[in-house]
VONU-835705 format. One line per field, with one value per residue (C-alpha): residue number from 1; y, x, z. Coordinates in Angstrom, 1 decimal, padded with zeros to 4 digits. Layout:
torza: NUM,...
v: Y,...
u: X,...
w: Z,...
***
This chain:
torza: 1,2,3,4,5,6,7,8,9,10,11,12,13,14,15,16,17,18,19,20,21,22,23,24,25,26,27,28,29,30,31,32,33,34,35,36,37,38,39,40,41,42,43,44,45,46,47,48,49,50,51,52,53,54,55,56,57,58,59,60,61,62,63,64,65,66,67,68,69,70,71,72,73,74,75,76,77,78,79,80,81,82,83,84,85,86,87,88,89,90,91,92,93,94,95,96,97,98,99,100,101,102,103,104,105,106,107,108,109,110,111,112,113,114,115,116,117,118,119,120,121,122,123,124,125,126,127,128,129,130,131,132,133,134,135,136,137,138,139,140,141,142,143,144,145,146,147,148,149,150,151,152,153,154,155,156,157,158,159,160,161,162,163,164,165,166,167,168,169,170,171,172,173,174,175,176,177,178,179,180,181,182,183,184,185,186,187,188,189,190,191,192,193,194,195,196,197,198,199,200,201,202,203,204,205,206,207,208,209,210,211,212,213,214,215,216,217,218,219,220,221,222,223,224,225,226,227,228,229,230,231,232,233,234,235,236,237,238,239,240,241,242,243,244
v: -005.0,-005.8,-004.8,-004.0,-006.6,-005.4,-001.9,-002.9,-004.6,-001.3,001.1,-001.3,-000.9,002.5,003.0,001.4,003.3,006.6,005.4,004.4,007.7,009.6,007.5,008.4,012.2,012.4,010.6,013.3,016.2,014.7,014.4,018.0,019.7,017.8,019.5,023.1,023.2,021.9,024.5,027.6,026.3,026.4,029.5,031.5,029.5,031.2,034.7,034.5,033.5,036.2,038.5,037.5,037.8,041.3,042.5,040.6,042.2,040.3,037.1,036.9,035.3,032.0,031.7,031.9,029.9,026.5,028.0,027.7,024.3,022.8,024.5,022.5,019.1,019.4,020.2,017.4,015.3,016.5,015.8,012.3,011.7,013.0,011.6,007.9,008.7,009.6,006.2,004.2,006.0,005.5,002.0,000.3,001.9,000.3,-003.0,-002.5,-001.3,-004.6,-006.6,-004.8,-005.4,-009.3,-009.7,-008.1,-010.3,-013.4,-012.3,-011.3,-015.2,-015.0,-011.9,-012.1,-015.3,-013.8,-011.0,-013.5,-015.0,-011.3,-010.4,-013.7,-013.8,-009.9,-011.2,-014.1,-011.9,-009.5,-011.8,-013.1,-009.3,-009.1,-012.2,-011.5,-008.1,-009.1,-011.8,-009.2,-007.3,-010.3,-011.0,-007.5,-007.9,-011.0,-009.3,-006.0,-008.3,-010.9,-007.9,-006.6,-009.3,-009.9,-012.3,-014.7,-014.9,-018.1,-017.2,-020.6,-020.2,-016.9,-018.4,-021.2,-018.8,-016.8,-020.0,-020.8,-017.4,-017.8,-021.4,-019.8,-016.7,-019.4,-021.0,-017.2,-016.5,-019.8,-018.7,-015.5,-016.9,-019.2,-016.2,-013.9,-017.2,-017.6,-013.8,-014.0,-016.3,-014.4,-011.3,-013.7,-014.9,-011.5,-010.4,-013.1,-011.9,-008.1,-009.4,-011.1,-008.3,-005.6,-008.1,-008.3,-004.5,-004.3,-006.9,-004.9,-001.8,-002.9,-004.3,-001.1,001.0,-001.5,-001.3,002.3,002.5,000.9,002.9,005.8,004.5,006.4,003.7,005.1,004.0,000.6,000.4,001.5,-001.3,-003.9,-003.1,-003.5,-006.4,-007.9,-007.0,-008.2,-011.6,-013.0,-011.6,-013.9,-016.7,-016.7,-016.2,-019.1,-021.3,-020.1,-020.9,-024.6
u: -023.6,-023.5,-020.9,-019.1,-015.9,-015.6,-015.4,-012.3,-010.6,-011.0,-009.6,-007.2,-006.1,-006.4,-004.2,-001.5,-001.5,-001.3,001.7,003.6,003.0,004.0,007.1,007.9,007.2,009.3,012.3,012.1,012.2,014.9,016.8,015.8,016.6,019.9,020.9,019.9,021.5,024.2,024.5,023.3,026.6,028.4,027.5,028.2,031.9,032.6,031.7,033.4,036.1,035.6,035.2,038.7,040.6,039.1,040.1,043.3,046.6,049.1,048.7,049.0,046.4,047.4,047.0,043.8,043.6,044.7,042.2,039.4,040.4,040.8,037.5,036.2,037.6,036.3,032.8,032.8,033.8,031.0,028.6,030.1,029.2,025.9,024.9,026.1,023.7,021.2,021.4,021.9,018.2,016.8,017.5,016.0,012.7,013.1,013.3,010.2,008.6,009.5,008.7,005.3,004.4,005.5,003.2,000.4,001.1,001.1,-002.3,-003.7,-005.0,-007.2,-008.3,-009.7,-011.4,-013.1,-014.5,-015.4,-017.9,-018.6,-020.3,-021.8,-023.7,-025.1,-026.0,-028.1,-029.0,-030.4,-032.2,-034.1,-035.2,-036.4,-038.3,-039.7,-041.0,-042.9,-044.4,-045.4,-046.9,-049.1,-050.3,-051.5,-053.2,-055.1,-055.8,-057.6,-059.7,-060.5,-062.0,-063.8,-065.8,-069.1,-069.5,-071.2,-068.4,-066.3,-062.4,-061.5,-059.3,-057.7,-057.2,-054.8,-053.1,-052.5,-051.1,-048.9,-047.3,-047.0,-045.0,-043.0,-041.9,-041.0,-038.5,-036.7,-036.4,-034.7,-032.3,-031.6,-030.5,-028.1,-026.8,-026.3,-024.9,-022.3,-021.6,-020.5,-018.1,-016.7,-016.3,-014.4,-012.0,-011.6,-010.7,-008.0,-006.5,-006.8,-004.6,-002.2,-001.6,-001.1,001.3,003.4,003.4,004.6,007.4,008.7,008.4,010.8,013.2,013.4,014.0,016.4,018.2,017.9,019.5,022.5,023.4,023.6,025.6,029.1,032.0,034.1,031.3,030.8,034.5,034.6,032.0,033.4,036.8,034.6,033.6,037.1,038.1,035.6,035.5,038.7,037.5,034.1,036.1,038.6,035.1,033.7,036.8,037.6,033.6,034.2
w: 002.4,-001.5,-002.9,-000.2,-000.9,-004.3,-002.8,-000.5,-003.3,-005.2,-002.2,-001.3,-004.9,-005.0,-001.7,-003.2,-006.1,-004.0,-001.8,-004.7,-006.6,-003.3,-002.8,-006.4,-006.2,-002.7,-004.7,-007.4,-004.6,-003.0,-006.3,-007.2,-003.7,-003.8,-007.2,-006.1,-002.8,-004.8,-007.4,-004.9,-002.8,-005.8,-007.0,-003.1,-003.0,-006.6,-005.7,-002.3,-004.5,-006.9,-004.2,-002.4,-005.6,-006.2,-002.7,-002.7,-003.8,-001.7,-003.9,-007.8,-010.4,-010.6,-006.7,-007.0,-009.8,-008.6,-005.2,-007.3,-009.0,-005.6,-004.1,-007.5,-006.9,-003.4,-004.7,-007.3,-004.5,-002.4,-005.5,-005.6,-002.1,-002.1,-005.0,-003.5,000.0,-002.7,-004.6,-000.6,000.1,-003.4,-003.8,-001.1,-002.3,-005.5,-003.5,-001.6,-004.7,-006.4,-003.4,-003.4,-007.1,-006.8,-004.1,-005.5,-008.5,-006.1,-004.7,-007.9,-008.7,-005.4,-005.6,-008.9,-008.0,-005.0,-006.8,-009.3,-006.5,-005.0,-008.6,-008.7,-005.1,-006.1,-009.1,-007.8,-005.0,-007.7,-009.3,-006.2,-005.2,-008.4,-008.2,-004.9,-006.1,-008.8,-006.5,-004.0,-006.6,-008.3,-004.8,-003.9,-006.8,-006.3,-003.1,-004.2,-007.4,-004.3,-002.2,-004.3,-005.9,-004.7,-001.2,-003.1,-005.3,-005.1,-003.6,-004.3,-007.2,-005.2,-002.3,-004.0,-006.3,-002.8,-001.2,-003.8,-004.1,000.0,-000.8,-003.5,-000.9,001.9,-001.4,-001.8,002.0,001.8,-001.0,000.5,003.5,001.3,-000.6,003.1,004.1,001.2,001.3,004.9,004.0,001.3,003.5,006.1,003.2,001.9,005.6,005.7,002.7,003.4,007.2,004.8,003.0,005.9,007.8,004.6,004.3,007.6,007.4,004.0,006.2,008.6,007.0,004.7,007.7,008.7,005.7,005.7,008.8,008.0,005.1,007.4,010.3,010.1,009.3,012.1,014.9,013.1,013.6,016.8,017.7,015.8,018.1,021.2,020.5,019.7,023.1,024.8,023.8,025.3,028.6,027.8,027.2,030.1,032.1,030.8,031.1,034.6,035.4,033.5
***
């Protein structure tokens, strides 16, 4: 488990750098599609043009001159229009975006803090493995000099300096537990914040597709609605009088 909340951080990070990369790569397709299928549509209307002028001898020149500037007002209108649609589907991704980055910039504070106390608990965690190695080692040690000395030896001395490695280990199992103890909670609090997050992402998302929504809706059925419900409302009212 070490580590592991500075690993989320870091591919939570990571994920949001990809989405907002994407979202920027489909917005320049979207703008580049847009001016191709423009100018292939304006290329076919000017050779069908071309073409009917060639093939036409019941009309003079200029007939098909002021043909061709009307076919090229209607395409500049056309441009105009896409090129609004484009801006009411762009925008609203810049909003998210921005909504997005301020957040993150709320968050920022706590996160930083968090991973300030992630690098700290590995770092005391470190340094208790350490120390509990070297103790293992010094008593394995002892252990192999105390064997092999003679049986009339005395194992006095070895058998306190065993004891008093024994006390020490009982001290780091202590702090270990402490440290497990204090990286649990960390993991909770990071958990909290990760929820956080994803429920904000998820608000923004639906209110962008909201938003997105409505700039599609045709004005003649938001009209039409918006007659419906004029007409309807009188008939609610005499209801509710008549039931008063």
């Amino acid at each position: 488990m070490r580590n592991w909340l500075l690993f989320e951080h870091i591919q939570m990070r990571n994920e949001i750098e990809i989405l907002h990369s994407r979202g920027e790569m489909l917005k320049q397709e979207l703008s580049a599609k847009v001016s191709e299928s423009q100018h292939i549509e304006s290329k076919h209307e000017l050779f069908k043009a071309a073409v009917k002028m060639a093939f036409d001898d019941q009309h003079p020149i200029e007939f098909h001159v002021e043909e061709l500037k009307k076919q090229l007002e209607t395409d500049i209108q056309n441009h105009e229009q896409l090129e609004s649609h484009r801006n009411a589907s762009v925008n609203p991704l810049e909003v998210r975006k921005g909504e997005v980055e301020g957040l993150l910039q709320a968050q920022k504070p706590q996160m930083q803090l968090t991973l300030k106390k992630v690098k700290q608990v590995d770092l005391e965690t470190e340094t208790v493995i350490l120390e509990i190695k070297r103790r293992e080692e010094e008593r394995i040690k002892l252990s192999s000099k105390l064997e092999i000395r003679p049986k009339t030896a005395s194992r006095k001395s070895y058998i306190e300096r065993i004891s008093e490695i024994t006390k020490n280990s009982r001290k780091q199992d202590a702090d270990i537990g402490r440290i497990l103890n204090d990286t649990r909670d960390l993991q909770i609090e990071s958990n909290s914040i990760q929820a956080r997050l994803h429920r904000t992402y998820v608000v923004v998302e639906e209110a962008m597709l909201r938003s997105l929504l409505r700039s599609v809706i045709p004005y003649n059925l938001v009209h039409m609605q918006a007659r419906h419900l004029v007409l309807v409302k009188p008939t609610e009212k005499h209801l509710i009088t008549a039931g008063m």
